[in-house]
N, C-alpha and C positions, 0 to 999 in steps of 0.2 A: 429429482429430489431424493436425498438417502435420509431416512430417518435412523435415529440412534436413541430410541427410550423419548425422553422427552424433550431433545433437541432435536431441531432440523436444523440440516445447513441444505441450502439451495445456492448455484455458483453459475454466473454466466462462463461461458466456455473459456476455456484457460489455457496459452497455449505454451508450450515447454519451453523454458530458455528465457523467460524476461529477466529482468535483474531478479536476485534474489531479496526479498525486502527484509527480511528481519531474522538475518543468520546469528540469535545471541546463544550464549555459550550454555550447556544445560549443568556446568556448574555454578552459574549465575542466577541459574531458575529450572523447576524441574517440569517436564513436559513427556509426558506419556502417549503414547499413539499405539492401536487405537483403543485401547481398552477405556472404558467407562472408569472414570470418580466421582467425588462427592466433593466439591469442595463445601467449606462448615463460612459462614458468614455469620450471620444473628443467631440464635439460639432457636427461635422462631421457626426458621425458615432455614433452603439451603439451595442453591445453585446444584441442580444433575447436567453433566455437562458432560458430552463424547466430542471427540476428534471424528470431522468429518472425512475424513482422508488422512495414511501417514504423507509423513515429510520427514525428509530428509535435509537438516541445516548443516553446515560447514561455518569452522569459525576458522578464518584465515586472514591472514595479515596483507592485504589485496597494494602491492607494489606496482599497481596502475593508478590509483587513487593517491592526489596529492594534498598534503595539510603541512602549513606553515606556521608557526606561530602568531607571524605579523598579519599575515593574512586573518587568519582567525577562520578556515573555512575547510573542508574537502572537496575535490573537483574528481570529477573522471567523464572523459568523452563517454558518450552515447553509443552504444554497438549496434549493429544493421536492424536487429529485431528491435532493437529499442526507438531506434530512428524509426521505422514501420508503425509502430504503436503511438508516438509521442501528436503528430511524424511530423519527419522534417519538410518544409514545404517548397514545391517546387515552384520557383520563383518566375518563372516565363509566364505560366498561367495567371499568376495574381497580377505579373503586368497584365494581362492583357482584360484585367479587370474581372478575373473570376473567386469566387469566396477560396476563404480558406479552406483546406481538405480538412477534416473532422477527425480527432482525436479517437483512438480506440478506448474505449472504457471496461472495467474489470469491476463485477458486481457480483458479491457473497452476501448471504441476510443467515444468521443464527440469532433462532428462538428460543428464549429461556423463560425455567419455567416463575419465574421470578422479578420481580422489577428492580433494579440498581439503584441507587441513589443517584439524581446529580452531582451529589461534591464527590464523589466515592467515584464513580465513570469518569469526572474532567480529570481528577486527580491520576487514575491510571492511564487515560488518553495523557498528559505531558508525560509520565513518566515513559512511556514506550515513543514517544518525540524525541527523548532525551536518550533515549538507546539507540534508535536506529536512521541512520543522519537521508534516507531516502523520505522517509516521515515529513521530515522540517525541511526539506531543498527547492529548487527554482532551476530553469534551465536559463544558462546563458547561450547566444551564440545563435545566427540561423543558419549554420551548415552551407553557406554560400558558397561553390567553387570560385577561383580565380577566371577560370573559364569554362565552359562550352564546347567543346570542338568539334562535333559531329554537326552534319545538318539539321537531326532532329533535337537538337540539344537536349540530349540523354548523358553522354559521354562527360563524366567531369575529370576537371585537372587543378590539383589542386584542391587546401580547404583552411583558409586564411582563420576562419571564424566557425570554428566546429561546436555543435550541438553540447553543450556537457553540463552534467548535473551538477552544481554547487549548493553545500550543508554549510551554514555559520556553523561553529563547534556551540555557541549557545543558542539554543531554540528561539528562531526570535518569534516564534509564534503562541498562543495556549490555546487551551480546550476550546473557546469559545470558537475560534476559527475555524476548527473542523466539525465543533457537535451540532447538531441539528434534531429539535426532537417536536415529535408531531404525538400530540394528546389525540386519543380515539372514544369519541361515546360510543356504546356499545360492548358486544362480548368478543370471545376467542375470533368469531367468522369476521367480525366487523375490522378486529386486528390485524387475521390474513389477506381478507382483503384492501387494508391499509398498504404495508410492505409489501404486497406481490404486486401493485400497482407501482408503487416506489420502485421496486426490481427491474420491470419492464421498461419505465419509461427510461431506469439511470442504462440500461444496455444498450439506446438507441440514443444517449447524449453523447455525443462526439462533440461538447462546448470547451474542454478542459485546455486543450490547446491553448486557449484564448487567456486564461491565466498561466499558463507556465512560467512566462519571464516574473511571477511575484510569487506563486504558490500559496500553500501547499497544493497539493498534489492527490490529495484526498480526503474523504471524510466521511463521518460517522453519522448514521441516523437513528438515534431512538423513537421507535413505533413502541408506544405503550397505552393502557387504558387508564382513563382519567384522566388527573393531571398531578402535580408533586404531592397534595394530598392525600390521593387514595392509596386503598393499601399497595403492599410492595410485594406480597405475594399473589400478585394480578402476574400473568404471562407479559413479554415483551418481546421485541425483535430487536432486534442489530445489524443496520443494515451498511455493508463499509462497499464503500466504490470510486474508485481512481483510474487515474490514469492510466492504462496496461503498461507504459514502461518503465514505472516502479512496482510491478507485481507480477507474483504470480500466484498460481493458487495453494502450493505449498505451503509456501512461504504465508500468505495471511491465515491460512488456518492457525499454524502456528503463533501469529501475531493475535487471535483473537485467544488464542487458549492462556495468553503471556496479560491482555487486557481483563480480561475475565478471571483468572487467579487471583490478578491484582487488587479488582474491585472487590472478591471478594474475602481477601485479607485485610483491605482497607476497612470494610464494613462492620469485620469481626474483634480487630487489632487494634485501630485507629489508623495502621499504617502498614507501608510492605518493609519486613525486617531480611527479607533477600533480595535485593533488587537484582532486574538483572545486567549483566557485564556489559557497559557501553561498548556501542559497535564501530568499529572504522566503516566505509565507503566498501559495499560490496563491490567481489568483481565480475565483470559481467561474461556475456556467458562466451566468448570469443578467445576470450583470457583463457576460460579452463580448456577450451578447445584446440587454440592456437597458440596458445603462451601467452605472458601478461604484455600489455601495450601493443599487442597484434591486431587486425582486423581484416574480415574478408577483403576490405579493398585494398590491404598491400597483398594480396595473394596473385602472384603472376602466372606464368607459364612456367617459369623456370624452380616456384618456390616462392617462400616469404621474402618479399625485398627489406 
């Protein structure tokens, strides 16, 4: 747990390399690491809010991720860490009648000292939908080889029907699909112990798999005290957890710092008057390693085939 004044962010283990989730442009929206601000919402009241960690985003025009008009969508294979986290399943076992292997989960909770509104939070949750096309996607595809060829069938040849992420260009999703909020009687301890019980149990949910061919892919939990009536200067949590192969921990600090601005110019404005720069299909992490459209498994003896 790092504390910063009067946020915590707390993060289950993050490991380098997943797709990058929410690389927007910081001419599009501005993002400070890791120095303290104030963002101003009501007059009232004010969201103190640090960066739990810097990040590092790139905005680049990712020539492995494909969008067509007709199609109306973004696609990009799945890369080795991504398959690991997602993960792709191995198909012998499930003949032979065994469950499916369980999804890696990715769970950050930031505490603020303030309560959001719901229209104000659903409102900033589509808008960061509407930026970053891993937010709003579904995997198609079970990475089936053509065959087997070794005796332990480990060895594959071949990949007719590969893993890959597809974004409709319009969100066919809203807030309500991913927010989740849980009212708390009681005070601050009764809150903590709300959210750190959420935290524990979402790091040992490996169920995500199980919806990927529909998505999303993730979702938001507000832990707050009362319920929409009481006051809004009560503390809250924010508890975001997905699937690790659209995240990493960069990357969603960032995404919560782009959510949290947002809700609190919605609050103070009516509205965000800088939105930030929709995002094409990040590239994954193979790409910046290997070149775009590369992956460990064309890597031979000899070189990239």
């Amino acid at each position: 747990v790092t504390e910063f004044g009067p946020v915590t962010m707390k993060a289950s283990p993050s490991l380098i390399g997943a797709s990058i989730l929410c690389a927007y442009s910081p001419q599009g929206h501005a993002f400070t690491t890791p120095s303290s601000r104030k963002l101003a919402s009501r007059p009232s009241r004010s969201f103190d809010v640090s960066s739990a960690s810097s990040a590092t985003t790139l905005e680049v025009e990712d020539e492995s991720s494909t969008s067509t008009p007709n199609s109306g969508s973004q696609s990009r294979t799945l890369c080795s860490q991504e398959l690991l986290m997602l993960p792709r399943q191995y198909r012998p076992k499930l003949d032979e009648g065994n469950p499916l292997f369980p999804s890696m989960s990715h769970v950050t909770v930031t505490t603020l000292s303030a309560t959001p509104s719901i229209e104000a939070l659903s409102d900033a949750i589509e808008i960061a939908m509407d930026t970053h096309p891993l937010l709003r996607c579904h995997v198609e595809g079970d990475g089936e080889p053509d065959e087997r060829i070794d005796l332990f069938k480990m060895v594959r040849r071949g990949e007719p029907n590969p893993c890959t992420f597809v974004a409709p260009n319009a969100n066919p999703f809203k807030a309500t699909d991913v927010l989740e909020v849980v009212n708390i009687e009681g005070d601050d301890e009764d809150l903590r112990r709300s959210w750190q019980e959420n935290f524990n149990n979402g790091i040992d949910d490996g169920s995500w798999y199980e919806s990927a061919s529909i998505g999303p892919l993730w979702k938001l939990t507000l832990h707050r005290l009362g319920n929409e009536t009481s006051s809004s200067d009560s503390p809250c949590a924010l508890l975001f957890s997905s699937n690790h192969a659209i995240s990493d921990q960069g990357s969603v600090n960032v995404l919560m710092d782009q959510i949290i601005s947002d809700v609190a110019s919605i609050e103070s404005d009516g509205g965000v008057s800088n939105k930030p720069t929709v995002q094409g299909m990040p590239m994954a992490m193979e790409d910046s390693v290997l070149g775009l459209n590369n992956r460990w498994s064309d890597v031979q003896t000899g070189g990239i085939e």
